[in-house]
GUDRENFI-101966 format. One record per residue: y, z, x negated of N, C-alpha, C in turn. Coordinates in steps of 0.1 Angstrom, whole numbers, plus 5000, padded with zeros to 4 digits. Atoms other than C-alpha are relative to their C-alpha. Layout:
+---------+------+--------+----------+-------+---------+---------+------+--------+
| n_north | n_up | n_east | ca_north | ca_up | ca_east | c_north | c_up | c_east |
+---------+------+--------+----------+-------+---------+---------+------+--------+
|       Y |    Z |      X |        Y |     Z |       X |       Y |    Z |      X |
...
+---------+------+--------+----------+-------+---------+---------+------+--------+
! end
This chain:
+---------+------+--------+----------+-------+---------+---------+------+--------+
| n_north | n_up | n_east | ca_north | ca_up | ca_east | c_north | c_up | c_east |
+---------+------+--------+----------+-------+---------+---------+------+--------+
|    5014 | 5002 |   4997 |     5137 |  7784 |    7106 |    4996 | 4986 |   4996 |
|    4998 | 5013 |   5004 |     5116 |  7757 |    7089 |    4998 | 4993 |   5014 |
|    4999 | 5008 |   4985 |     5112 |  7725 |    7113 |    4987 | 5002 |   5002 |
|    5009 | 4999 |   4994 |     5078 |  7725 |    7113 |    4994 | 5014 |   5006 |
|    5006 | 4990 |   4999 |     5074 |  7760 |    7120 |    5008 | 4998 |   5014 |
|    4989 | 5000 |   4990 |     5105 |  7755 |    7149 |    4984 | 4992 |   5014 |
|    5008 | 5011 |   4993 |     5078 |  7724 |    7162 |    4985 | 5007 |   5006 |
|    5007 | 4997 |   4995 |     5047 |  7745 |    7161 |    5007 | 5014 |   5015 |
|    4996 | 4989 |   4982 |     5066 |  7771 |    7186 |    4999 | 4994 |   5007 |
|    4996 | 5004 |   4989 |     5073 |  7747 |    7209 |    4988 | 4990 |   5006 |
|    5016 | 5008 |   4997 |     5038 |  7729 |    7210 |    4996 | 5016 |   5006 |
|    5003 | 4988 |   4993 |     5027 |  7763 |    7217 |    5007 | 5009 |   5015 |
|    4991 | 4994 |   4990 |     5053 |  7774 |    7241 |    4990 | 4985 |   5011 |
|    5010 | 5003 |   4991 |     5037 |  7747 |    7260 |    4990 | 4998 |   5008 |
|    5013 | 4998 |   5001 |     5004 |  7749 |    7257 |    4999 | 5011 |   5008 |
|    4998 | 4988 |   4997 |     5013 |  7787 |    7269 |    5007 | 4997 |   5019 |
|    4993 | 5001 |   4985 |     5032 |  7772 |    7300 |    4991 | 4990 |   5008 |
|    5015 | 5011 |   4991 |     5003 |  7745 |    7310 |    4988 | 5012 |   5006 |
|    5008 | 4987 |   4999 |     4983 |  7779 |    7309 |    4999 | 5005 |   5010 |
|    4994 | 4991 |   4988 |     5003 |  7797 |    7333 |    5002 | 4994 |   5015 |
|    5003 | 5008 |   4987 |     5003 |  7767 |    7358 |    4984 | 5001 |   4999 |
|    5012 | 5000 |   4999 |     4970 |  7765 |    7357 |    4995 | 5017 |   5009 |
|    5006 | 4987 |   4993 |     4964 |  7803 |    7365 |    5008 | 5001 |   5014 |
|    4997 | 4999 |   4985 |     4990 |  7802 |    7394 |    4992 | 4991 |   5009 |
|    5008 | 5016 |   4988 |     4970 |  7768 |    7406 |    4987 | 5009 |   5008 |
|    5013 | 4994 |   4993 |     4934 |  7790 |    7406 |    5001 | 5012 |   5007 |
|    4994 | 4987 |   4992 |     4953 |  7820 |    7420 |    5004 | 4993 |   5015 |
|    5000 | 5005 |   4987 |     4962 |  7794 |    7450 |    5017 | 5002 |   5003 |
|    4982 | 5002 |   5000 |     5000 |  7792 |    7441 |    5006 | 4988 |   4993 |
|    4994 | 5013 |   5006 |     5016 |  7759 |    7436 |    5015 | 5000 |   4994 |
|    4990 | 5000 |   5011 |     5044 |  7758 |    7410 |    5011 | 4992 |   5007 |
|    4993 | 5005 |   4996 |     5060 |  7734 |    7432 |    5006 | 5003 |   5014 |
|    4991 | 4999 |   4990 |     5068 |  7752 |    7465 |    5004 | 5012 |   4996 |
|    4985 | 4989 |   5002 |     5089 |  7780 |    7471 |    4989 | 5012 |   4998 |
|    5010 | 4990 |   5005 |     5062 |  7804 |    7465 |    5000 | 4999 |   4983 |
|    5006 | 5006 |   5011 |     5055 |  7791 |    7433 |    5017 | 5001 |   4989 |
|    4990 | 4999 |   5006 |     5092 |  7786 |    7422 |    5004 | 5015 |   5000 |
|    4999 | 4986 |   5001 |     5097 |  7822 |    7427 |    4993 | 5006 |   4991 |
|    5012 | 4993 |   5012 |     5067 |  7829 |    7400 |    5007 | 4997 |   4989 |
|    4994 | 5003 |   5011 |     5087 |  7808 |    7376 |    5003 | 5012 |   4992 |
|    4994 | 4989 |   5008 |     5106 |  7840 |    7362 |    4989 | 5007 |   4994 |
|    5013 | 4994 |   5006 |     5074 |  7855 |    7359 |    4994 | 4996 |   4985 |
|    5006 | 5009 |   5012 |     5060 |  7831 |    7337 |    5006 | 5001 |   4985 |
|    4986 | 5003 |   5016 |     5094 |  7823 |    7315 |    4997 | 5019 |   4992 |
|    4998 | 4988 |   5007 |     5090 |  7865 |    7310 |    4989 | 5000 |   4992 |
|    5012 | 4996 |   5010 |     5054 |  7866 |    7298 |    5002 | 4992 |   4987 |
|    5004 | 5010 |   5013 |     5060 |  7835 |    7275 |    5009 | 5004 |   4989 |
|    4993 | 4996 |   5011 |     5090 |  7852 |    7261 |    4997 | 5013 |   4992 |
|    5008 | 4986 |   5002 |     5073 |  7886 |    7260 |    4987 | 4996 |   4988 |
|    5011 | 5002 |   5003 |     5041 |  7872 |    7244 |    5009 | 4994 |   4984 |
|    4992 | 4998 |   5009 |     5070 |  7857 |    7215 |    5003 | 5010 |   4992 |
|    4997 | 4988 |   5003 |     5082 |  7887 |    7212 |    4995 | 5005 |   4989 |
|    5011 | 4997 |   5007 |     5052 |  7903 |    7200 |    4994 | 4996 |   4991 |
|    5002 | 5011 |   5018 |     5041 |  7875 |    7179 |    5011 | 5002 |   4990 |
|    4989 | 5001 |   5011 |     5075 |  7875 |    7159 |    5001 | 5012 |   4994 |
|    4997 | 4978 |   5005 |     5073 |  7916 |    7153 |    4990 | 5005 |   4994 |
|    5014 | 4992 |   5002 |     5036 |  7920 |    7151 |    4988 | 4990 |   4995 |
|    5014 | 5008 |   4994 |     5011 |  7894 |    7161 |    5003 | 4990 |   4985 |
|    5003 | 5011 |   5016 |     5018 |  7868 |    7128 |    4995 | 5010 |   4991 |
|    5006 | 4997 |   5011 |     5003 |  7892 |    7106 |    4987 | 5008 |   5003 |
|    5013 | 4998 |   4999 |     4973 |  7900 |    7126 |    4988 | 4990 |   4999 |
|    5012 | 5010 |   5009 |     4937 |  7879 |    7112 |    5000 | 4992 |   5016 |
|    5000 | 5005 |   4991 |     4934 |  7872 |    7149 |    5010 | 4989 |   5005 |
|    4988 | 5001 |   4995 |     4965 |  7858 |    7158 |    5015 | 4987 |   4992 |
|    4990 | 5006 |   5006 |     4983 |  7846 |    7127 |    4999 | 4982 |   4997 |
|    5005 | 5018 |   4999 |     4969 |  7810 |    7127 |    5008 | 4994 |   5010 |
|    4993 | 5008 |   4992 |     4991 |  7801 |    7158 |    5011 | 4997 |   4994 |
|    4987 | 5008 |   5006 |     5020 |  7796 |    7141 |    5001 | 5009 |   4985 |
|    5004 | 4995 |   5009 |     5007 |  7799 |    7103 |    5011 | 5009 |   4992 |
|    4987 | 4999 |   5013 |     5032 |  7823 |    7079 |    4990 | 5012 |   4995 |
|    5008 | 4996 |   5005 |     5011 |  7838 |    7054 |    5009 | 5016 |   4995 |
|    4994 | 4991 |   5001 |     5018 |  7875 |    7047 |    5004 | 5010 |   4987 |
|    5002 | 4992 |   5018 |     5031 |  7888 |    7011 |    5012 | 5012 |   5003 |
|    4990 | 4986 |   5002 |     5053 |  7914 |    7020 |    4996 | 5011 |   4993 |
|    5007 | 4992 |   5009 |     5049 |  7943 |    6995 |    5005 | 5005 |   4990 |
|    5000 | 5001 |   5018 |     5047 |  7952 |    6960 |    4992 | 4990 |   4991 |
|    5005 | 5014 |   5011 |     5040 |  7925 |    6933 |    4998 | 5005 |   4988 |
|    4995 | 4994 |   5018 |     5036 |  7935 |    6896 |    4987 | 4990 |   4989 |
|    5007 | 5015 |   5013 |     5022 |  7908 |    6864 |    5012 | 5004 |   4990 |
|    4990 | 5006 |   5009 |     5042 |  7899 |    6835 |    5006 | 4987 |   5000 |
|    4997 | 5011 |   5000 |     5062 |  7875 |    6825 |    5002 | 4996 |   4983 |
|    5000 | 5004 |   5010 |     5067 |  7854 |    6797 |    5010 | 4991 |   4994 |
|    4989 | 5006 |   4998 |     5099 |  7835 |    6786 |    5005 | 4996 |   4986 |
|    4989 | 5005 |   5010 |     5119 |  7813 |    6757 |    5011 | 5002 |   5002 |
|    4991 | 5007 |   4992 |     5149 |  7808 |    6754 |    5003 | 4988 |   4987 |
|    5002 | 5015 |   5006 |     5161 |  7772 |    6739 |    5009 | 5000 |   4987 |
|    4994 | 4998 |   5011 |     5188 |  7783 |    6721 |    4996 | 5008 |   4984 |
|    5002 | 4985 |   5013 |     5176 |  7816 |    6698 |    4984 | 4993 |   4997 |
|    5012 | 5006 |   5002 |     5141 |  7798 |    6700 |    4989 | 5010 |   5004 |
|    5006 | 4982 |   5001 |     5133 |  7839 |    6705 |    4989 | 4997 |   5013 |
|    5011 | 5004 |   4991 |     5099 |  7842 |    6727 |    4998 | 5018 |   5005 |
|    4998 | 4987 |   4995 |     5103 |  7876 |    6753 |    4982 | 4999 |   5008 |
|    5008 | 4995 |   4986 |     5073 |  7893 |    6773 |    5000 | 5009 |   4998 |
|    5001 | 4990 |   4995 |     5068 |  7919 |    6792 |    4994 | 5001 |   5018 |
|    5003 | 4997 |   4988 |     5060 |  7934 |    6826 |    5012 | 4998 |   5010 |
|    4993 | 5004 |   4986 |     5080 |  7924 |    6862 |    4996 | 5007 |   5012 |
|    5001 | 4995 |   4984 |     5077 |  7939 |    6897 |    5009 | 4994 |   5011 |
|    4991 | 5010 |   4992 |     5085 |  7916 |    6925 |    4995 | 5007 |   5011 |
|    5002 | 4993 |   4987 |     5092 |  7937 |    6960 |    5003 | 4990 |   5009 |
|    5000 | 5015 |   4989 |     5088 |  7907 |    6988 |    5007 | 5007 |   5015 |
|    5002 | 4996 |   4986 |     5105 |  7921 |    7021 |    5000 | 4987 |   5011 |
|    5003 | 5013 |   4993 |     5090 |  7896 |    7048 |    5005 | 5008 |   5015 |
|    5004 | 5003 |   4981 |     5092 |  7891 |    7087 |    5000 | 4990 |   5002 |
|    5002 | 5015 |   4997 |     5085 |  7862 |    7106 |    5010 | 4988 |   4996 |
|    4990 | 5011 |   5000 |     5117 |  7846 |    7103 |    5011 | 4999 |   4984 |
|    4990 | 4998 |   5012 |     5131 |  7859 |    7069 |    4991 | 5003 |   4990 |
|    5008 | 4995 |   5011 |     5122 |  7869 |    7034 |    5016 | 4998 |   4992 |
|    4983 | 4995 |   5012 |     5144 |  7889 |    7004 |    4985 | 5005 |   4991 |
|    5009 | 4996 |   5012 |     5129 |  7890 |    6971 |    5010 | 5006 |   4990 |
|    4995 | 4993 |   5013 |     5139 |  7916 |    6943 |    4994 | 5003 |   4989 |
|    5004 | 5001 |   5013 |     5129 |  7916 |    6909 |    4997 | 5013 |   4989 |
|    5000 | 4991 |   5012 |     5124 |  7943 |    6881 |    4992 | 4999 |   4989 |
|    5004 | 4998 |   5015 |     5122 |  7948 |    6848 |    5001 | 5015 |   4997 |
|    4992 | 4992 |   5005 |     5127 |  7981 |    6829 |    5012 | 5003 |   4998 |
|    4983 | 4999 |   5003 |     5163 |  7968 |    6820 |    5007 | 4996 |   5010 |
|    4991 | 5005 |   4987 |     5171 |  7946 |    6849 |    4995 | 4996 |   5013 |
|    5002 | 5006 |   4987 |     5170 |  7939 |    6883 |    5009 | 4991 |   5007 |
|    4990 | 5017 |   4996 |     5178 |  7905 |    6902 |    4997 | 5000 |   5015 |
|    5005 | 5002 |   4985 |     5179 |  7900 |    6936 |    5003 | 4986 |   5007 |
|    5003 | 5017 |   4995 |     5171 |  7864 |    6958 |    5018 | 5003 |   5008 |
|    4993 | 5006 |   4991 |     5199 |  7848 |    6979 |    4998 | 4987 |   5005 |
|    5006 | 5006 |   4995 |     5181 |  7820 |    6985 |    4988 | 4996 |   5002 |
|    5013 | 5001 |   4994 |     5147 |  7815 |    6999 |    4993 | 4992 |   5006 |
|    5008 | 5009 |   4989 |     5118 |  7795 |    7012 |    4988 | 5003 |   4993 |
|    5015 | 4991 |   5001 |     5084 |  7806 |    7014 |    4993 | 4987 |   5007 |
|    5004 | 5006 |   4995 |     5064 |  7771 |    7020 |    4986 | 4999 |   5007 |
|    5014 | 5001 |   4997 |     5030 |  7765 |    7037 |    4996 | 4981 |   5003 |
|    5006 | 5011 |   4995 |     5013 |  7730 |    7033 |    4988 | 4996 |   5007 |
|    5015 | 4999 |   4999 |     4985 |  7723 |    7052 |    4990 | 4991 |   4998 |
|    5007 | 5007 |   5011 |     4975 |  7693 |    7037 |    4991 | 5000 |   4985 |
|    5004 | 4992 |   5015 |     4970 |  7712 |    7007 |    4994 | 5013 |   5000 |
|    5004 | 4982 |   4998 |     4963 |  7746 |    7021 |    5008 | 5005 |   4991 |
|    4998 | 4991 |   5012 |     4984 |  7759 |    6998 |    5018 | 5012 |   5003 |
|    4988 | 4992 |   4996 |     5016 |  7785 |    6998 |    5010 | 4995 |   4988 |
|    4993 | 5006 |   5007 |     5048 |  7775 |    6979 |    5010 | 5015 |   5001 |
|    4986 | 4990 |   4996 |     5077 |  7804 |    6974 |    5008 | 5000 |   4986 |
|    4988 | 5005 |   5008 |     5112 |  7791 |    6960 |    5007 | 5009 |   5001 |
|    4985 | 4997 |   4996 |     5139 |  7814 |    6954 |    5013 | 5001 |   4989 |
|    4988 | 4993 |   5014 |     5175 |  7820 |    6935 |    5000 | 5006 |   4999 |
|    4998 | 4986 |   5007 |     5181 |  7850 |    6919 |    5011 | 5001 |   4993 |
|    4990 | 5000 |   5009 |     5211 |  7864 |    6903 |    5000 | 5017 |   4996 |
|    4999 | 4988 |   5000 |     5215 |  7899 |    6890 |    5011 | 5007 |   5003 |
|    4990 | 4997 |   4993 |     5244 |  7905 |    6909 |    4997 | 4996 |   5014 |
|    5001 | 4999 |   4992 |     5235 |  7918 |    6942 |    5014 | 4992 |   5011 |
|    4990 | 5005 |   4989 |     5270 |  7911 |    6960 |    5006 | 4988 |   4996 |
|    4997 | 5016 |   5005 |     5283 |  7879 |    6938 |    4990 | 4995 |   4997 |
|    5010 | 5010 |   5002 |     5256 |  7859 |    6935 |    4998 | 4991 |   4990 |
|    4997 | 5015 |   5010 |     5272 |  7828 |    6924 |    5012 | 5000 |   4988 |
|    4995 | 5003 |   5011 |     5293 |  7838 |    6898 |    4995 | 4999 |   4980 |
|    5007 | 5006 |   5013 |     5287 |  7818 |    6865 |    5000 | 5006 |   4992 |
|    5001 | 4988 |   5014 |     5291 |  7848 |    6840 |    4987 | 5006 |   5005 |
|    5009 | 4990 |   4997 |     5263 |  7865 |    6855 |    4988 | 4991 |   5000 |
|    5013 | 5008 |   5001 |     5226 |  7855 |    6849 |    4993 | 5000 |   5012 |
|    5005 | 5003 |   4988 |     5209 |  7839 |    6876 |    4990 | 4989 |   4999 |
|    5015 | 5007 |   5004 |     5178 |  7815 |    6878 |    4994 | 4996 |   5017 |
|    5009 | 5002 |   4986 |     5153 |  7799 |    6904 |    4986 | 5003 |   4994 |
|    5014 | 5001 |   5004 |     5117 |  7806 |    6902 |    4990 | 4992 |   5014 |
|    5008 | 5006 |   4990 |     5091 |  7789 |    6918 |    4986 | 5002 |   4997 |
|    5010 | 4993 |   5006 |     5060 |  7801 |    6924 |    4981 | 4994 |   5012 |
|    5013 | 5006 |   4996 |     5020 |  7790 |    6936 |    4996 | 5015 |   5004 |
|    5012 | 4985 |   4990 |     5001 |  7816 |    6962 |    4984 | 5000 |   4997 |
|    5018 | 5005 |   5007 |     4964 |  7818 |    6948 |    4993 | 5011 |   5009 |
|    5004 | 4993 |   4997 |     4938 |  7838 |    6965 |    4986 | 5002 |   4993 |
|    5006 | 5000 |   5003 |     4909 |  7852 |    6950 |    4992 | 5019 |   5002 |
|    5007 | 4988 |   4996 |     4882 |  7881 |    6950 |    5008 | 5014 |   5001 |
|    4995 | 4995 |   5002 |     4904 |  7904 |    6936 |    5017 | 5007 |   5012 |
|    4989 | 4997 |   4985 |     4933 |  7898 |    6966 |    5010 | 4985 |   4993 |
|    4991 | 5013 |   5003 |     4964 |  7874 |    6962 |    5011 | 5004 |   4987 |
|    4994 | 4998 |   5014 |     4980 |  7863 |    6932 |    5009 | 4989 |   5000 |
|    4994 | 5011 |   4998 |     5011 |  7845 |    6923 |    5003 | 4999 |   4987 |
|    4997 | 5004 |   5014 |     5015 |  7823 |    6895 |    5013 | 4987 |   5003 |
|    4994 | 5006 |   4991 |     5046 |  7801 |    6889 |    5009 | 4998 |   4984 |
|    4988 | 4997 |   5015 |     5078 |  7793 |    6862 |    5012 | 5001 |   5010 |
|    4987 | 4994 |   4995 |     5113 |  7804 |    6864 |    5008 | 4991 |   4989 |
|    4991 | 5007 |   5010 |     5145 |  7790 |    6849 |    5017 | 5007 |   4997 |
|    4986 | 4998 |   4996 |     5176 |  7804 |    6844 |    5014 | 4995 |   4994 |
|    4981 | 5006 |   5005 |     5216 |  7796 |    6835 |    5000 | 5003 |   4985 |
|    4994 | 4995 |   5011 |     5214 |  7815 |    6800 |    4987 | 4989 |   4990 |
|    5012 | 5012 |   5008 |     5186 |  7778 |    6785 |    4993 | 5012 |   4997 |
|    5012 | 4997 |   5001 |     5159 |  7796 |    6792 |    4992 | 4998 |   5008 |
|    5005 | 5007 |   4994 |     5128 |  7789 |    6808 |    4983 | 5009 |   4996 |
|    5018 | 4993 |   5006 |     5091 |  7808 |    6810 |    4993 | 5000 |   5014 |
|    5011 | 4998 |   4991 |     5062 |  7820 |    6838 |    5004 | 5017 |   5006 |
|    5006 | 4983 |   4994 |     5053 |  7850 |    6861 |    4982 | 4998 |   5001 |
|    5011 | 4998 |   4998 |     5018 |  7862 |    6867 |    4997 | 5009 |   5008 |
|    5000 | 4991 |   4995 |     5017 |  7888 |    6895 |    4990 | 5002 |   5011 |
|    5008 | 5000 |   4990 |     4995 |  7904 |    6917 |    5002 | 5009 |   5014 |
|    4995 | 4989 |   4992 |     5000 |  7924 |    6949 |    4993 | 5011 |   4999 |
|    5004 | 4984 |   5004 |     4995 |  7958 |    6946 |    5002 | 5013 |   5012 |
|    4993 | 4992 |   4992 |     5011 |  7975 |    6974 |    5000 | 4993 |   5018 |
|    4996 | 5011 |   4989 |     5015 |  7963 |    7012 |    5015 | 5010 |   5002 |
|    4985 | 4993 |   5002 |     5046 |  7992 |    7006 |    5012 | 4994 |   4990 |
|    4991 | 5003 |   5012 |     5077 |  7986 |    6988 |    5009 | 5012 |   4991 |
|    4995 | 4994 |   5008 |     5084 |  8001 |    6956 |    5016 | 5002 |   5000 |
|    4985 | 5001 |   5002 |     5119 |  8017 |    6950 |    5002 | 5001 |   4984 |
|    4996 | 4999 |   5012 |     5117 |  8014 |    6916 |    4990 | 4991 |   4988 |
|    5004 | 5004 |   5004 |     5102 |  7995 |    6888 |    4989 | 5010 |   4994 |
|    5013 | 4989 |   5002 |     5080 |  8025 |    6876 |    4991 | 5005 |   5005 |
|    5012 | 5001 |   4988 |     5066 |  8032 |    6910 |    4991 | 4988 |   5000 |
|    5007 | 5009 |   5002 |     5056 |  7998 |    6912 |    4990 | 4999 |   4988 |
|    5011 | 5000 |   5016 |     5037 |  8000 |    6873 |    4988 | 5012 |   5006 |
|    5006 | 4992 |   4995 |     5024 |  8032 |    6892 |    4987 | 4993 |   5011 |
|    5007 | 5005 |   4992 |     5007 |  8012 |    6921 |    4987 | 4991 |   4996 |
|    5011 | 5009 |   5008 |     4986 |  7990 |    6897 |    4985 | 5004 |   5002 |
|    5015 | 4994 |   4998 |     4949 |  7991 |    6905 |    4995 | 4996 |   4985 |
+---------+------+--------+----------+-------+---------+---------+------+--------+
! end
């Protein structure tokens, strides 16, 4: 979990428990006698209950998701891409489909092409709010269960969350092990996730 996202829980968990004193105070129950200490459990349930719900559900409601910001791209993705490489000088494009599976505390990104699919092993999905802006870093390797072995092509991309009339869009470059180096351009298409790179070309508005 990042820190700051760790920090806003616990400002809120707070906030949430100054709350609940307060309602036992106008209810005419003091937190500090034995009446009161008895309600404790009560409280500790709703605050963990009311958790709960936020971590499952409530971050990706318009109402709701501002308390502890994580913006929501889970889905289907589909743009092209565009790519050198340094050696052959050769200049590739084509089309990509990036299937995002989110929850509050995780994210797995998978890749397609026609020929290949790559899947993340490492991740970070940023929010600045200085900037307003969304950040999402991940590795990639096209070997789902070895990851890190150096025969196999693998890469980071890094990518800019843009919003516009149209809905959200990510633009961004990628790099990988075999000297090469290009862009994505994608848009969401889906709040489902494709099983296949042709479904995904399918979902395109």
């Amino acid at each position: 979990m990042k820190k700051n996202t760790l920090e806003r829980i616990l400002k809120v968990t707070v906030i949430l428990t100054v709350i609940g004193i307060l309602i036992f105070k106008l209810l005419g129950i003091n937190i500090l006698t034995k009446e009161g200490i008895i309600k404790i459990p009560s409280l500790i349930s709703g605050i963990v209950s009311f958790w709960v719900f936020y971590i499952s559900i409530g971050w990706k409601l318009p109402l709701l998701k501002h308390i502890v910001y994580q913006e929501n791209i889970n889905g289907t993705w589909f743009g092209t891409y565009s790519s050198r490489d340094f050696t052959t000088n050769e200049k590739y494009d084509g089309e990509i489909a990036m299937i995002v599976r989110q929850s509050f505390l995780r994210i797995n990104i998978k890749s397609m092409t026609m020929n290949y699919i790559n899947y993340s092993f490492g991740e970070a999905f940023i929010y600045d709010s200085k900037s307003d802006s969304n950040q999402l870093i991940y590795l990639y390797s096209q070997s789902e269960f070895n990851p890190t072995d150096d025969n196999i092509r693998k890469g980071t991309s890094e990518l800019m969350l843009h919003f516009n009339i149209s809905g959200q869009e990510f633009f961004g470059d990628f790099w990988t092990n075999h000297n090469s180096k290009g862009n994505l351009n994608l848009k969401k298409v889906s709040k489902k996730h494709a099983k296949s790179f042709l479904e995904a070309k399918k979902r395109r508005k």
